[in-house]
Structures are given as structure tokens and as C-alpha cells.
C-alpha positions, -999 to 999 in steps of 0.1 A, spaced: -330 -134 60 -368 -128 50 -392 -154 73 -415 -148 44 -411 -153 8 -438 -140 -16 -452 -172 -26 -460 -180 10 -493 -164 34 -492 -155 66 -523 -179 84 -514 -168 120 -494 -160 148 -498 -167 186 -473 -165 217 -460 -202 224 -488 -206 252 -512 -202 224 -523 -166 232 -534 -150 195 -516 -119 181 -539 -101 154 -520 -107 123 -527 -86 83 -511 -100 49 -510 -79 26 -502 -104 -1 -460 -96 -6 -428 -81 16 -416 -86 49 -428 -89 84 -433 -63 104 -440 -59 146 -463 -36 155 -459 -25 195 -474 2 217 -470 10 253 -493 -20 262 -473 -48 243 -474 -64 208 -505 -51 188 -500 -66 156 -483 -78 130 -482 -71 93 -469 -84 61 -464 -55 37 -446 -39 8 -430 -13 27 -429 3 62 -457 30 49 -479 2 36 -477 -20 71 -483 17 87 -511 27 71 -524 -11 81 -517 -10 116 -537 30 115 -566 5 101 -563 -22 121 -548 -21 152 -548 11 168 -582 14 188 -609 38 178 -617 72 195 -641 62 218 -656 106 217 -680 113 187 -673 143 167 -695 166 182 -676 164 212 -640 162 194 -657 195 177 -666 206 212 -627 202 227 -608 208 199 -631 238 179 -603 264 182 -576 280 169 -542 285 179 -515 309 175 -483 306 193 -468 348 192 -440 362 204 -444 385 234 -420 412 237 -413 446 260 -415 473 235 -383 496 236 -405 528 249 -414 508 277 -452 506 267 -471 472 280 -457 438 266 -475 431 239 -470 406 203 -439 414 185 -443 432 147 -419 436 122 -412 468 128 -392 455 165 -366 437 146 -338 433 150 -351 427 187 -330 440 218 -316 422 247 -342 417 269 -370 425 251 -382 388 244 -404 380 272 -422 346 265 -438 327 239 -475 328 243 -500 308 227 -534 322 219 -567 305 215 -597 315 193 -628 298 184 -625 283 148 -649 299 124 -644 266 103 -672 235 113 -639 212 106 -615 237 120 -612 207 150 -593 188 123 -562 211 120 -559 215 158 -525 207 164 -540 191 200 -564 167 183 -538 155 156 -514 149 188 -538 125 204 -560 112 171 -557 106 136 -581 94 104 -580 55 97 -560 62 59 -591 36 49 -623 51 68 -638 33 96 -634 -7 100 -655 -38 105 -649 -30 145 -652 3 152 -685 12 168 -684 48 160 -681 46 123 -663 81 125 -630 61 113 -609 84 141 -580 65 161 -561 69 194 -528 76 192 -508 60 220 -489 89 241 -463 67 253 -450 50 225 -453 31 198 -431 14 165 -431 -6 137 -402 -28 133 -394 -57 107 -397 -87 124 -370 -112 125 -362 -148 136 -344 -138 166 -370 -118 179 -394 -145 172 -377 -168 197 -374 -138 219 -408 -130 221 -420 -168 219 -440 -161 185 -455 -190 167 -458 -180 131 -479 -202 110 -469 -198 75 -479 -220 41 -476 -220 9 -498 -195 -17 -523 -220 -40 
């Protein structure tokens, strides 16, 4: 059972002592429970789970407090994750080719990954390091962030979006505050 219908607004919602959670309506659909490592972060109303996502990326998850010259600084490289492999006439290990296939017992040594400045001013972007720890706000920067680069922290140790329900509301001691669309 839905704790919203469409012709009702979400106004609010608090823990039962009165502590506020930050709350977005999208205008329609259910109610979802946004939580990282820290606790409850938010909660949405929205269409779907990608529209509530896309809000909390907005909203709730905090801004990268490093400009972009120094994202550009840590994250301005390339890299390349190779194959290393002992060639079969016993030559110095070095990156597979195609020509070494099909590939020996024992001639895989390790995976190696290799670094390289980008040539690309935005090459920081596709780093596979910064999208781990960051990612764009899908709507630019908000009211909040001080930076204005619209860049978020990602939270390492966990996060999710579930639909919020009834039970969990008495769980959790959330106070919705819910009226009527006029």
C-alpha cells in the first residue's frame, strides 16, 4: 500500500523527537528512502527509482569539496590495464599481442595497469578513479553547493534507495506530514 496518493504533497518529515529529514516531491509516485553509510539522507517522492536517483544526485549527496583544477591535477591521466606475459623464447616479460595467442601455461604473469598523462583538458572526467569517488549533479550545481562545479561525493561505503513503507516508518520513528494537493 502506497503512503502517498497523487493528489496528496509531501510537506515534511522528521524522526518522532522532531529531528528534520530533508525531504523532495516531485509532484507524483511513491516514496522513496535515501540512506548512506552516515544514516537517512533523504527522502523522495518520485515517478520511478531513476527519477528519485537523479534527485537524491541533486540534492542530497554532498558536493566535492576539491575544485577542478585540482580534480584535473589528481585525476589528469590515463589508464590501461595490459596483460603481462613471459614470451615463449624467454625474452623479458613484456604486454601480450595477438600474435601470443593462444597463450601457454605459464606465460600469464600479472595484470598491470599503466598510467599516462591525458592529452585531453577533460581527460580527468573518464578516469575510471574520479567516476569511482565523484559524479556530475544530472542538474548542474544547486542552491547549496559553494563550488558551483555541480561535482558530488560518492559515499564509499554504501548507499541505497529504497521505497519507503509504513512499517519502516514506525521502525525508523518517521513522522510524515502529508496533505492534500489544492
Amino acid at each position: 500500500m502506497s503512503l502517498i496518493t497523487d493528489s496528496q504533497l509531501l510537506v515534511s518529515a522528521a524522526y518522532r523527537h522532531g529531528v528534520p529529514i530533508p525531504i523532495y516531491d516531485d509532484g507524483n509516485g511513491p516514496i522513496y528512502i535515501f540512506r548512506d553509510s552516515m544514516g537517512i539522507s533523504g527522502i523522495v517522492r518520485a515517478a520511478t527509482w531513476e527519477d528519485a536517483y537523479e534527485i537524491c544526485q541533486d540534492e542530497f549527496f554532498p558536493e566535492c569539496g576539491e575544485t577542478v583544477e585540482e580534480l584535473r591535477k589528481e585525476y589528469g591521466f590515463d589508464r590501461k590495464h595490459v596483460k603481462m606475459i613471459k614470451p615463449l623464447d624467454g625474452g623479458a616479460v613484456r604486454e601480450d599481442r595477438i600474435s601470443d595467442y593462444p597463450l601457454q601455461p605459464g606465460q600469464f604473469v600479472e595484470w598491470r595497469t599503466i598510467e599516462t598523462p591525458c592529452e585531453d583538458e577533460n581527460g580527468w572526467i573518464e578516469n575510471e578513479l574520479f567516476q569511482e569517488t565523484y559524479g556530475f549533479r544530472p542538474n548542474g550545481p544547486n542552491d547549496r553547493d559553494v563550488l558551483k562545479h555541480g561535482i558530488y561525493t560518492k559515499d564509499f561505503n554504501g548507499e541505497s534507495l529504497d521505497l519507503l513503507s509504513a512499517e519502516d516508518c514506525e521502525r525508523l520513528s518517521i513522522v510524515l506530514e502529508i496533505t492534500e494537493d489544492s
